[in-house]
Backbone bond lengths (Angstrom), bond angles and torsions (degrees), N, CA, C in turn:
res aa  C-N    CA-C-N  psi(-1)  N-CA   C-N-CA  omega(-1)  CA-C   N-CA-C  phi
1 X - - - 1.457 - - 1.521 109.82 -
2 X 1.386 126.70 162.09 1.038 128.29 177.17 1.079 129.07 -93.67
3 X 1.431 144.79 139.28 1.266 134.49 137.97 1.187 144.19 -118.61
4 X 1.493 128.15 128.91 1.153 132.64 -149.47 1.112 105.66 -93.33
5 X 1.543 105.02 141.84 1.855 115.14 162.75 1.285 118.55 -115.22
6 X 1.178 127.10 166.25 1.189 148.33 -179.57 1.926 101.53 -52.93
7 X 0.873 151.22 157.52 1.529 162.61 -133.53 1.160 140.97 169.65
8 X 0.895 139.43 83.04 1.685 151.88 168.35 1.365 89.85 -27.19
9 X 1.514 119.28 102.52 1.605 115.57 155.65 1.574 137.41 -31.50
10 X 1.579 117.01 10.45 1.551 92.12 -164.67 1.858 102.27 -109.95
11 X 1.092 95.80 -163.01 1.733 104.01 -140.34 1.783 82.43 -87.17
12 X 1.854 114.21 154.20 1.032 102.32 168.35 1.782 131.26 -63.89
13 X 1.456 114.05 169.40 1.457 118.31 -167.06 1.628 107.60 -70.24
14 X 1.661 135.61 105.58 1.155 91.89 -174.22 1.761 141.62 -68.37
15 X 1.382 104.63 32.95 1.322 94.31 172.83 1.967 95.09 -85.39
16 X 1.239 110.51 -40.83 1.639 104.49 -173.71 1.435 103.26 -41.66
17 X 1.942 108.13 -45.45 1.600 88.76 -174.30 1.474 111.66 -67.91
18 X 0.979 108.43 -51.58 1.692 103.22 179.34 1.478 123.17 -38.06
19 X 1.221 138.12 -37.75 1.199 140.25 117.03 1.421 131.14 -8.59
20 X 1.099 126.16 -88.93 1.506 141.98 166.44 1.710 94.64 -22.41
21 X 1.329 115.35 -54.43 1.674 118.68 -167.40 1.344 97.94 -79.65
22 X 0.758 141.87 -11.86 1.561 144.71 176.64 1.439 112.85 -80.14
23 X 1.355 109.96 -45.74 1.346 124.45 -165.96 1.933 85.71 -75.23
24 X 1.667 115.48 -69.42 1.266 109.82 -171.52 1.183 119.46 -21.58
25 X 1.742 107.59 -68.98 0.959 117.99 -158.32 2.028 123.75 -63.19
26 X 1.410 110.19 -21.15 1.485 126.25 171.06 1.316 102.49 -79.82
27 X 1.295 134.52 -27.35 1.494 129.27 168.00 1.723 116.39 -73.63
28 X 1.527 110.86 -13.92 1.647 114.49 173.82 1.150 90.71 -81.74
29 X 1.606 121.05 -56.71 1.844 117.12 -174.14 1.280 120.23 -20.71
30 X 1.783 100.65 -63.45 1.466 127.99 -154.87 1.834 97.56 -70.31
31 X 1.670 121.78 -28.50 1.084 119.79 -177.85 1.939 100.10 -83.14
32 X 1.104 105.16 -56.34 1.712 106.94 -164.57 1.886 97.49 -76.70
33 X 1.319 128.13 11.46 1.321 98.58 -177.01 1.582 110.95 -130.58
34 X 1.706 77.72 24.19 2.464 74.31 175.83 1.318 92.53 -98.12
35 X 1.484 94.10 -179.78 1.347 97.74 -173.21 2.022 104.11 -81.57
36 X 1.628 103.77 -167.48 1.575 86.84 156.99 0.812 136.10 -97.45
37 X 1.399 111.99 160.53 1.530 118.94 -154.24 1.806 122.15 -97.19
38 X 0.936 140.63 129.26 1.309 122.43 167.27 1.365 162.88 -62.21
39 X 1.380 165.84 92.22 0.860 140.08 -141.07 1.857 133.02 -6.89
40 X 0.924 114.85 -28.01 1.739 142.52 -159.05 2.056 89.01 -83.74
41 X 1.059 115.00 -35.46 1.549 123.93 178.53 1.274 97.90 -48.86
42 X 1.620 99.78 128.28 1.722 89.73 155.00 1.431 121.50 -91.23
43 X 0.783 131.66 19.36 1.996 132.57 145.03 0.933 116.68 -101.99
44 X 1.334 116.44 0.08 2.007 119.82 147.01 1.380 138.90 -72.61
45 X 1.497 86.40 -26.58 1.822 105.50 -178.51 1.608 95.40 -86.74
46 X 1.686 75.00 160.67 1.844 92.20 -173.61 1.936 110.75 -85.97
47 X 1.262 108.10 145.93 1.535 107.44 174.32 1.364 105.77 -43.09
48 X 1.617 113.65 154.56 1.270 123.57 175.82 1.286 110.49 -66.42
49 X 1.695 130.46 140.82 1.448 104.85 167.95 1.524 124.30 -86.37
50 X 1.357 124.20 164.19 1.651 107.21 -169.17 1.524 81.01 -88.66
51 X 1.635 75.10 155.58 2.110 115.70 168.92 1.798 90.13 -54.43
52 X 1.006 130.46 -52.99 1.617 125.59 -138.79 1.524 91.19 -140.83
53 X 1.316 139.21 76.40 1.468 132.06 146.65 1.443 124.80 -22.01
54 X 1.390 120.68 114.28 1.827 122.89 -174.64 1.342 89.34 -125.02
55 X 1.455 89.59 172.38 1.894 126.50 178.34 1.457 103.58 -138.83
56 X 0.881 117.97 169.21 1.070 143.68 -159.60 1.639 106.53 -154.55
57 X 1.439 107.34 154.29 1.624 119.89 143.47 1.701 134.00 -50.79
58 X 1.048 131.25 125.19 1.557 120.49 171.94 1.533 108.85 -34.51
59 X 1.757 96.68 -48.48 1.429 108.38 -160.51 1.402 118.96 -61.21
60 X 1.254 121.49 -51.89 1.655 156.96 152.29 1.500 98.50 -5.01
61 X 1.592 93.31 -73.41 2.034 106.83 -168.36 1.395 118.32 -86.58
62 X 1.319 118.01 0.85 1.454 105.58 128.86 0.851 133.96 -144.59
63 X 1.476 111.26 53.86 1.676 111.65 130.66 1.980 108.05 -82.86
64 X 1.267 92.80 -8.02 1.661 92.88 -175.81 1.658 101.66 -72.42
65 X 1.349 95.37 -46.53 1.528 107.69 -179.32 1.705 106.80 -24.08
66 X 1.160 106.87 -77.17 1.644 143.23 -149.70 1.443 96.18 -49.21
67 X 1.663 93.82 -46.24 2.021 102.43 -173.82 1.343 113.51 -101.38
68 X 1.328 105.47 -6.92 1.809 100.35 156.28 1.393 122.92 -63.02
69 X 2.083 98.50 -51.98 1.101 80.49 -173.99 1.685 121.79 -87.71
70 X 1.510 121.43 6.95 1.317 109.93 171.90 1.130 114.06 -95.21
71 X 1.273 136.23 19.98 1.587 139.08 176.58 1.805 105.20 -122.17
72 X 1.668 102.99 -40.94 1.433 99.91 -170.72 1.693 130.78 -122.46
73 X 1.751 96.48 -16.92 1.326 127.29 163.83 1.638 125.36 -25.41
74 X 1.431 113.40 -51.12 1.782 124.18 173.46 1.555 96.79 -78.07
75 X 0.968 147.61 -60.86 1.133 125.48 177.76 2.098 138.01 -68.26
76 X 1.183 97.92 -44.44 1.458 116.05 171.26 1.750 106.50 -84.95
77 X 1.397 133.65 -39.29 1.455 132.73 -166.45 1.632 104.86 107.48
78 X 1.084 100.30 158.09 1.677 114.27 -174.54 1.387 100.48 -74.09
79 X 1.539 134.96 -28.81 1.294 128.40 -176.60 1.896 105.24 -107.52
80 X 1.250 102.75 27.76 1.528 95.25 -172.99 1.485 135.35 71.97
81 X 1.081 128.48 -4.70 1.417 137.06 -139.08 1.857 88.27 -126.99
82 X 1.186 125.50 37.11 1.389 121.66 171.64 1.659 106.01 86.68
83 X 1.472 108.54 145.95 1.430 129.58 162.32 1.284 126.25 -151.73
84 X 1.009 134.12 -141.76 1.526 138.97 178.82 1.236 113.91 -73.16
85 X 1.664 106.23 77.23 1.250 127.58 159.55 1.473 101.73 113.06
86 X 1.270 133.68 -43.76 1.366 150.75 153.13 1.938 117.48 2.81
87 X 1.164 108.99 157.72 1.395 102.36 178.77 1.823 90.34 -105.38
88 X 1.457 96.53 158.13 1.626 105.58 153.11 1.227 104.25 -76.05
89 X 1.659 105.19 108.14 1.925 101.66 158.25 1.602 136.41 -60.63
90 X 1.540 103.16 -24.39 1.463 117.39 -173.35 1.359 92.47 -60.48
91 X 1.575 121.60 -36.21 1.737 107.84 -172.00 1.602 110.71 -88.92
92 X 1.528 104.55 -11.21 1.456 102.03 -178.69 1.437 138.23 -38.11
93 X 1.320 145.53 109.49 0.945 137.05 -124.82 2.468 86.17 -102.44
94 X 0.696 115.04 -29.31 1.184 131.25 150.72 1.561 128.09 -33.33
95 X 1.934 93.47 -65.57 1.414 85.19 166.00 1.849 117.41 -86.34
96 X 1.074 115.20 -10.97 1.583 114.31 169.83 1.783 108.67 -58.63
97 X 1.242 108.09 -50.06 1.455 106.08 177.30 1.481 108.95 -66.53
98 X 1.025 119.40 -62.19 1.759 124.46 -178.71 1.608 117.44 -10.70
99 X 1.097 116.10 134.38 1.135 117.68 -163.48 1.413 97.00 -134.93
100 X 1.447 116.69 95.37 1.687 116.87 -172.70 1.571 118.99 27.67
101 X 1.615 103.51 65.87 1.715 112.91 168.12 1.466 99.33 87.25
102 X 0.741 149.22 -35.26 1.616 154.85 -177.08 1.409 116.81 -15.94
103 X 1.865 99.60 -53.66 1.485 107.86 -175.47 1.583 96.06 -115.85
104 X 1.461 135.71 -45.29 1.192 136.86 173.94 1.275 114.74 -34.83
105 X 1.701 127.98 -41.95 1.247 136.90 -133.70 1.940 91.96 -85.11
106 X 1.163 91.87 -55.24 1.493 93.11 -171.76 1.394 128.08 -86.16
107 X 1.416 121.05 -9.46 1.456 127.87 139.32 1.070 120.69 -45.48
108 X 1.677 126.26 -40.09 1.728 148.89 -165.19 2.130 85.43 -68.59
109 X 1.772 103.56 -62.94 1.736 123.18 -169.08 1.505 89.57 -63.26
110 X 1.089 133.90 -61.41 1.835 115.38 -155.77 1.729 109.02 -100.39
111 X 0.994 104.56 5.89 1.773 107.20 -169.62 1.562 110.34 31.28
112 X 1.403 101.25 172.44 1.539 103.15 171.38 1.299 99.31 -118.71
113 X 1.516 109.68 127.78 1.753 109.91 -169.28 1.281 94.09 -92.21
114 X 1.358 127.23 -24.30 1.669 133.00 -160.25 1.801 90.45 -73.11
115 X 0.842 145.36 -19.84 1.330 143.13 -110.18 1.936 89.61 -158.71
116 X 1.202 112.23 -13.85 1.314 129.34 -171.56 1.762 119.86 67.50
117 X 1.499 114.41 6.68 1.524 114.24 -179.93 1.399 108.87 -82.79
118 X 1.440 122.76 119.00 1.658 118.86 176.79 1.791 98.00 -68.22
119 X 1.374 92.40 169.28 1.439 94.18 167.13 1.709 113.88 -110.08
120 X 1.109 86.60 153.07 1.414 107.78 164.41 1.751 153.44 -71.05
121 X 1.360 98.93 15.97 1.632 106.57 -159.57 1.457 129.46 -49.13
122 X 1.557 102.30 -18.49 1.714 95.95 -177.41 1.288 99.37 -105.28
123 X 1.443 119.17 29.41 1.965 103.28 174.66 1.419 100.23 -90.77
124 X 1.448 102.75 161.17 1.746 113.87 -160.95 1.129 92.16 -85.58
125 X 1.790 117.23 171.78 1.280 143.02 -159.64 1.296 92.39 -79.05
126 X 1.510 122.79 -53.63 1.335 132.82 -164.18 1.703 96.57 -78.77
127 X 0.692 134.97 -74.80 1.797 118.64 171.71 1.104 98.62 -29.26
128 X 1.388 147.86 -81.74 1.582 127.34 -155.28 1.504 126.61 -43.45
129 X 1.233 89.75 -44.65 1.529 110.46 -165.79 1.709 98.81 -55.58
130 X 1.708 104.73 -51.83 1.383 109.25 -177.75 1.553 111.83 -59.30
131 X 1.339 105.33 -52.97 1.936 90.99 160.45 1.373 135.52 -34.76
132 X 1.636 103.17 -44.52 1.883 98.22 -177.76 1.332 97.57 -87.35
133 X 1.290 150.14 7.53 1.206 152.87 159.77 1.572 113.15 -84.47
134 X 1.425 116.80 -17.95 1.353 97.96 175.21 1.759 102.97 -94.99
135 X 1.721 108.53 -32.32 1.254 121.31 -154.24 1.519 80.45 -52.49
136 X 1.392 145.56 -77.54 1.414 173.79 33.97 1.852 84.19 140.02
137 X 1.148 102.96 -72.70 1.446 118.78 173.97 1.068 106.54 -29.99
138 X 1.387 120.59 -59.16 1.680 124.77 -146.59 1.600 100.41 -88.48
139 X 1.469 113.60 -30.06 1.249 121.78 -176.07 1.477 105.92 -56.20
140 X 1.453 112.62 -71.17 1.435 141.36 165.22 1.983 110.73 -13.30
141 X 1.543 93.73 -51.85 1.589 102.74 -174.28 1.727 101.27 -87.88
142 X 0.890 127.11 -9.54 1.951 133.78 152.68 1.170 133.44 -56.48
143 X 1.820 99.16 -42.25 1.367 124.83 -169.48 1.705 85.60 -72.24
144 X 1.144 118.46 -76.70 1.555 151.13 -163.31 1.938 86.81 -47.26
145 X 1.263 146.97 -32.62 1.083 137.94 -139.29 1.457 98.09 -100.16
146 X 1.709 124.52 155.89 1.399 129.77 -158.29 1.820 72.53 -99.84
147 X 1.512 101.09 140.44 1.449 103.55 141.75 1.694 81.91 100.72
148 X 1.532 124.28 156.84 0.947 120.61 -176.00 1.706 103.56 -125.67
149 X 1.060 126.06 -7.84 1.843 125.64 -167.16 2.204 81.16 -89.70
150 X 1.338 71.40 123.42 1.803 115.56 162.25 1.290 115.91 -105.18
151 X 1.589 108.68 -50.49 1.863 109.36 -168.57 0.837 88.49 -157.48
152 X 1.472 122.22 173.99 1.593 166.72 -173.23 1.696 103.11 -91.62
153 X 1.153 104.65 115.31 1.572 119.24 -173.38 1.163 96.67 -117.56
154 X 1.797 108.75 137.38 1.237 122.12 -174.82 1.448 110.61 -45.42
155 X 1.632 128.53 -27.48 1.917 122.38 170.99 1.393 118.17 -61.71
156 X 1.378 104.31 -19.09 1.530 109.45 -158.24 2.112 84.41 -84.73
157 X 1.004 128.44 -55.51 1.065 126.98 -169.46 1.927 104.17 -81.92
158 X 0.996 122.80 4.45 1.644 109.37 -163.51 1.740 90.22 -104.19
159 X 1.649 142.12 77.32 0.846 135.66 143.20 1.338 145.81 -134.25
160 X 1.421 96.27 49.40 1.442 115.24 170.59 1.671 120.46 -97.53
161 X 1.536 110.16 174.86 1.532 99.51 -174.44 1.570 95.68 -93.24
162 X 2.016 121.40 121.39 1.316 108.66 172.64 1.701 108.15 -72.10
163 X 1.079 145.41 28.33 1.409 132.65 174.15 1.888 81.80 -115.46
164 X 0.526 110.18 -78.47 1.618 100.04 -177.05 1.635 119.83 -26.57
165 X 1.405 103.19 -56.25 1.629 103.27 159.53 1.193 136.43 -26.24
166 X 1.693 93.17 -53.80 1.945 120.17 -175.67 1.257 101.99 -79.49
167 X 1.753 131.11 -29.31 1.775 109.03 155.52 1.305 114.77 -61.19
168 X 1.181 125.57 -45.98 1.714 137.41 -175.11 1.574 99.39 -34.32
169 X 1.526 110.68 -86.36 1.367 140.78 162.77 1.394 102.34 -12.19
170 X 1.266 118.78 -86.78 1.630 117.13 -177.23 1.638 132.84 -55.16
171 X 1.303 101.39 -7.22 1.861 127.85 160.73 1.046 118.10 -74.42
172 X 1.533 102.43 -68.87 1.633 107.52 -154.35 1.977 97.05 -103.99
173 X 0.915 132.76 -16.75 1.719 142.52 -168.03 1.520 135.38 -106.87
174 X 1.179 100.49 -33.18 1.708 119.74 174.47 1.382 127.37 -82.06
175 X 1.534 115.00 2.64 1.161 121.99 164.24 1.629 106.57 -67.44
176 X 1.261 116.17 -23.86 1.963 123.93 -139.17 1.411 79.55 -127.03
177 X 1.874 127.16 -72.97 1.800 128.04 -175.43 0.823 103.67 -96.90
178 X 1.476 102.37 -175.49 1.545 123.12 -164.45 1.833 113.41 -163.01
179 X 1.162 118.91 78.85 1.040 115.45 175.32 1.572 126.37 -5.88
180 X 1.163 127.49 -16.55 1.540 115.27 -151.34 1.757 84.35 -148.84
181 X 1.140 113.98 4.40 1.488 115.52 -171.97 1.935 107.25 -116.13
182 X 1.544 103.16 -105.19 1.663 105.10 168.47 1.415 127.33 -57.93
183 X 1.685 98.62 -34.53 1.650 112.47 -173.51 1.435 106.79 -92.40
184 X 1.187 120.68 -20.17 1.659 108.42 171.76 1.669 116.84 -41.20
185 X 1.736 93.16 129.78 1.736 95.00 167.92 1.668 104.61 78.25
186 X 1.344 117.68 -4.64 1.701 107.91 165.07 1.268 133.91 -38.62
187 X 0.950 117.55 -38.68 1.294 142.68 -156.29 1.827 109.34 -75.77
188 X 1.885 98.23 -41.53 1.251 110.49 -177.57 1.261 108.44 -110.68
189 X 1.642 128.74 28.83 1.153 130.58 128.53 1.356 126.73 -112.49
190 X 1.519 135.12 -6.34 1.411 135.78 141.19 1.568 120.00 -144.06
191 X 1.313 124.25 154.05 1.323 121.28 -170.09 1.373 92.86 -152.87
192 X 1.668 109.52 175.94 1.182 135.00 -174.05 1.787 120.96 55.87
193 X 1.741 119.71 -118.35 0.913 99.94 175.21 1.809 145.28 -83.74
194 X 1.738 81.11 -0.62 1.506 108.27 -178.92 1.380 118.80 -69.29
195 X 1.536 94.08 -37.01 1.828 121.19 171.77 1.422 99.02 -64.27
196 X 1.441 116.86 -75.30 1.561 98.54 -169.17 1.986 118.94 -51.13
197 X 1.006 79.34 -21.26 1.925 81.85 -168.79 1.592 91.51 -63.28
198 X 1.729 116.71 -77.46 1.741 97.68 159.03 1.035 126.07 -0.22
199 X 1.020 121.89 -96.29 1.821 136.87 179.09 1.458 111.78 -13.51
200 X 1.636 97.93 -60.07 1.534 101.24 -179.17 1.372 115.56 -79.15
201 X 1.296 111.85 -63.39 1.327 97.53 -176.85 1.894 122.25 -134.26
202 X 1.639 95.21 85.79 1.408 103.98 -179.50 1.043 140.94 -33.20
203 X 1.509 106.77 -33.03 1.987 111.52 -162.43 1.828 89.38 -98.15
204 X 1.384 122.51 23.39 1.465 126.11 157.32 1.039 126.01 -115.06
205 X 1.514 119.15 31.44 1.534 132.40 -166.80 1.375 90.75 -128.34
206 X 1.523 123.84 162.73 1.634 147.68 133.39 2.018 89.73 -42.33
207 X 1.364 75.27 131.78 1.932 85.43 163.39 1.723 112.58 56.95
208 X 1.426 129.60 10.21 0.833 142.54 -157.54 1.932 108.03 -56.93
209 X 1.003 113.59 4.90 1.994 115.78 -155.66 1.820 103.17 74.57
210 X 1.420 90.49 166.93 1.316 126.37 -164.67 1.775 96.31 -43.46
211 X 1.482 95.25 154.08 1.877 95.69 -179.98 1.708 106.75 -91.72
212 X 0.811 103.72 172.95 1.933 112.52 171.46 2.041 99.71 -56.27
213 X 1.285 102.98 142.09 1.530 108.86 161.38 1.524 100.80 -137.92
214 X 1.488 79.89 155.37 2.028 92.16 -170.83 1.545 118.24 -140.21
215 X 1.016 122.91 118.23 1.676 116.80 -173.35 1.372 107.00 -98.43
216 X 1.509 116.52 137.67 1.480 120.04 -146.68 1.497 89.01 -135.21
217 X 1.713 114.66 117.23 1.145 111.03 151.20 1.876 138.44 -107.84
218 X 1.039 114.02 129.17 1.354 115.25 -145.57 1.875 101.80 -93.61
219 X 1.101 131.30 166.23 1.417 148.39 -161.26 1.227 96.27 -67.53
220 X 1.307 139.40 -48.70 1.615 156.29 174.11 1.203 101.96 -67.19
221 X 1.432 140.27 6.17 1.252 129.03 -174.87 1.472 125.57 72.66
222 X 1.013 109.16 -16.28 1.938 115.25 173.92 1.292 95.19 -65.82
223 X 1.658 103.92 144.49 1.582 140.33 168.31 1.244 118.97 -117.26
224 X 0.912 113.78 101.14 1.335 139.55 176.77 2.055 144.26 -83.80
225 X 1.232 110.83 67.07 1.673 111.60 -145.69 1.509 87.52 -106.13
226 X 1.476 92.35 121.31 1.890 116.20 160.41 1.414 115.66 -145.58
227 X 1.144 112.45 -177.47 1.487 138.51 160.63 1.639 112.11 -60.81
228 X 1.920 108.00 125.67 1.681 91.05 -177.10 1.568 103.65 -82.19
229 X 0.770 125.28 128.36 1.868 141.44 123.66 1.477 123.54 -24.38
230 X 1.350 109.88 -64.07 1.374 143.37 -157.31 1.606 138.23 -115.25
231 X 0.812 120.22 59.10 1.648 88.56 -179.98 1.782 112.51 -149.80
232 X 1.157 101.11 126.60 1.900 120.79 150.15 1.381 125.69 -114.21
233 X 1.356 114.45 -166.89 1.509 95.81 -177.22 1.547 124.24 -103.01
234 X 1.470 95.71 38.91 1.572 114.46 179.27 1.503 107.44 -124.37
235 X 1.567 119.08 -32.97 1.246 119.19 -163.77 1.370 121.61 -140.74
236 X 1.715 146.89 111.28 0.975 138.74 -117.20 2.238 86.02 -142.84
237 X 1.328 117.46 108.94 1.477 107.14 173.99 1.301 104.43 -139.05
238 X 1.690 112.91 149.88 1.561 122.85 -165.27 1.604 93.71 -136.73
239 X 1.257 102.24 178.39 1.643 105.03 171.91 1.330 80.24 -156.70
240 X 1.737 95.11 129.22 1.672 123.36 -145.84 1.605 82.82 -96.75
241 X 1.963 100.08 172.14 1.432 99.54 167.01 1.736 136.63 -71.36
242 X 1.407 109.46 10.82 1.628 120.85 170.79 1.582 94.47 -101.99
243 X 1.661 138.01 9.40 1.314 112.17 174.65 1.562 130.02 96.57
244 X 1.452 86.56 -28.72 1.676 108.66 161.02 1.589 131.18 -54.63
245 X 1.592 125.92 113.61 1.278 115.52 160.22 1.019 120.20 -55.19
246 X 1.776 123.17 138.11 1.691 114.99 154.07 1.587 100.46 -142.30
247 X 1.372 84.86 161.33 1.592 98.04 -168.64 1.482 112.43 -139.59
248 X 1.310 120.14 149.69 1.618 110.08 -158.32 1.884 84.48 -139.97
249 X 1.316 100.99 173.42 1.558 122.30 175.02 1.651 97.88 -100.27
250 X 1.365 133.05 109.91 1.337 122.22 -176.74 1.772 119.74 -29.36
251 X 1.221 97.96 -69.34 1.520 115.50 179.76 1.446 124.15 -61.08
252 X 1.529 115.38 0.62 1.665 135.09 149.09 1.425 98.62 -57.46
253 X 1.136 137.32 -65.59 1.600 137.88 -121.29 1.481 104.32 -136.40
254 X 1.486 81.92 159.05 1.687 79.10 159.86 1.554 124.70 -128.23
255 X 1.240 125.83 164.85 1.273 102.06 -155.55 1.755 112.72 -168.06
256 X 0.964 134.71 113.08 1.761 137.44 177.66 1.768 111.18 -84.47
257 X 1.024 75.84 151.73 2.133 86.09 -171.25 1.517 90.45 -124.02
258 X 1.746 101.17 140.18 1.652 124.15 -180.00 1.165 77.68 -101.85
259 X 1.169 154.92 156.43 1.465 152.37 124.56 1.799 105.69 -148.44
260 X 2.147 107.18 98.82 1.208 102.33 172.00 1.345 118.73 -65.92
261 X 1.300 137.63 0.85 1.534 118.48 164.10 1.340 126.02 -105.09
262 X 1.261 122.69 31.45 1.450 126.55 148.77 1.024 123.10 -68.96
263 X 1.645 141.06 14.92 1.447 142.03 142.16 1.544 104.23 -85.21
264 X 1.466 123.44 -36.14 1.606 90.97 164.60 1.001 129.11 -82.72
265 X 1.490 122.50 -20.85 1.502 115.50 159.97 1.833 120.49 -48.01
266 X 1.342 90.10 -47.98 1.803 87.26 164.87 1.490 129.63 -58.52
267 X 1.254 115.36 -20.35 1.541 123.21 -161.61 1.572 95.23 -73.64
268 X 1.824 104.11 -67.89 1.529 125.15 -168.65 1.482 95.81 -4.51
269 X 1.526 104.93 -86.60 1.496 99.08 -154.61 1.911 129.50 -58.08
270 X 1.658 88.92 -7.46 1.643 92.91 161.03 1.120 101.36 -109.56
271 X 0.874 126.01 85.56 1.570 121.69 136.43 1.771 95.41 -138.74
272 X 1.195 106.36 144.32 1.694 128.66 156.27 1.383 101.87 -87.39
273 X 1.103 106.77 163.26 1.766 135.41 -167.46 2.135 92.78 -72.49
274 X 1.103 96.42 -46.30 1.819 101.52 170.67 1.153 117.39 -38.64
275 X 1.682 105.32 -64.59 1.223 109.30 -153.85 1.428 107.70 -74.41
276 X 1.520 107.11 -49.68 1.588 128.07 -172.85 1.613 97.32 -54.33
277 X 1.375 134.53 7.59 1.454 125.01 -171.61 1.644 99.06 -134.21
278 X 1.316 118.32 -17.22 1.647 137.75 144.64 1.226 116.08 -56.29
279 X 1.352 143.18 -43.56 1.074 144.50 164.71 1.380 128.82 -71.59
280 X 1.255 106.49 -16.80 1.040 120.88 162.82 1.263 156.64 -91.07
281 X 1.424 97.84 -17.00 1.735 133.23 167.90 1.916 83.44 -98.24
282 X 1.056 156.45 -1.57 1.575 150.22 179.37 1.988 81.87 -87.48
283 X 1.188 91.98 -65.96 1.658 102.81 -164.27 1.698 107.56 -44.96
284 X 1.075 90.71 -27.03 1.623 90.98 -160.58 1.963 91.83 -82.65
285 X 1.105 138.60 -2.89 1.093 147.95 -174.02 1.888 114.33 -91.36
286 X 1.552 88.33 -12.16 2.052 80.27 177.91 1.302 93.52 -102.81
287 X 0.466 138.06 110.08 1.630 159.56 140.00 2.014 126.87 -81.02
């Protein structure tokens, strides 16, 4: 689920986008470059069908829409079908049984913290309801849909050699991790495509490690050291140790960047589709 903070309106940095497109585009790879797959895939198999087929109102499912996706949308996806970190509900075996909120309702009230979903206890009757009315919807249009792949299942991405990985890893990675140190137990808190997205590009995850810091010296001689906020190659902003935003014109100041993920920004363009899928079946091994 999401939660929102407060935000300095300005546009992202384009290195994030450049990033972001990086990440996309290795997640089309990882989809268009296995081989084919067999029935036995779980994004081959067909959605579960529900115990009890429902309808709903037009009106109902989206207003469900609206509060799905601002309560459940960043994690599950705006259409239900999985997000950042999220399960696909259409396959949920939960919501197949569910019988208008029955079983949904109180998963929605106690969350599963183990599982990382907070709960929900003070959302209204009438918001819920509109949730299992949209979820219901979306399921419905899954059932009804030709072709059965929804998402990327950890098989669909797990085919690299992990001993090959773990040379990779111990070359190019172990200067920065450490299997038995930061990366211990990864595996059994995210896997598949969530893992590779990690891999590639950390500081775009929940919990991702430490942010960039930058010490800023200004024309007046003030030094200035925070956390970045901000930055392209026009505009440079931190939020200092009193909490304060500041923001500079690059070519005002001068200024050094901490940023521990500029070795994966360096990596991206070495890695081959091999290796980057070697490292990844390695990763999937700490558990």
């Amino acid at each position: 689920m999401l939660t929102l903070r407060a935000m300095h309106p300005r546009p992202p940095p384009r290195r994030a986008v450049l990033f972001a497109a990086a990440v996309v585009l290795c997640a089309a790879d990882v989809i268009h470059a296995q081989p084919p797959r067999s029935e036995s895939s779980p994004a081959a198999r067909p959605v579960p069908q529900s115990a009890t087929p429902q309808s709903y109102e037009p009106a109902l499912v989206e207003a469900g829409r609206a509060r799905f996706g601002a309560n459940c949308g960043f994690c599950h996806g705006p259409d239900a079908t999985g997000g950042s970190g999220g399960t696909d509900l259409t396959r949920s075996e939960i919501v197949a049984t569910d019988e208008r909120g029955n079983r949904i309702g109180p998963v929605v009230r106690t969350g599963r913290i183990e599982a990382g979903m907070p709960a929900f206890p003070t959302l209204s009757e009438s918001d819920l309801t509109a949730i299992v009315a949209f979820v219901h919807d979306q399921k419905a249009k899954a059932e009804a849909a030709v072709g059965g792949r929804r998402s990327v299942e950890v098989e669909d991405v797990l085919t690299g050699d992990a001993q090959a990985g773990r040379r990779y890893f111990e070359s190019a990675c172990s200067s920065c991790h450490s299997a038995t140190g930061d990366l211990a137990g990864i595996a059994s808190r995210i896997e598949g495509l969530a893992l590779l997205r990690r891999m590639l590009y950390p500081g775009g995850q929940a919990g991702g490690g430490r942010r960039p810091t930058a010490t800023v010296t200004t024309r007046d001689g003030e030094t200035v050291a925070g956390e970045v906020t901000y930055r392209d190659e026009f505009t440079l902003a931190v939020v200092d140790g009193a909490g304060r935003y500041r923001s500079w014109p690059t070519d005002r100041v001068r200024f050094t960047i901490d940023d521990p993920l500029e070795a994966h920004v360096a990596q991206l363009p070495r890695y081959t589709d091999e290796a980057m899928h070697d490292v990844l079946a390695y990763l999937h091994t700490l558990r």
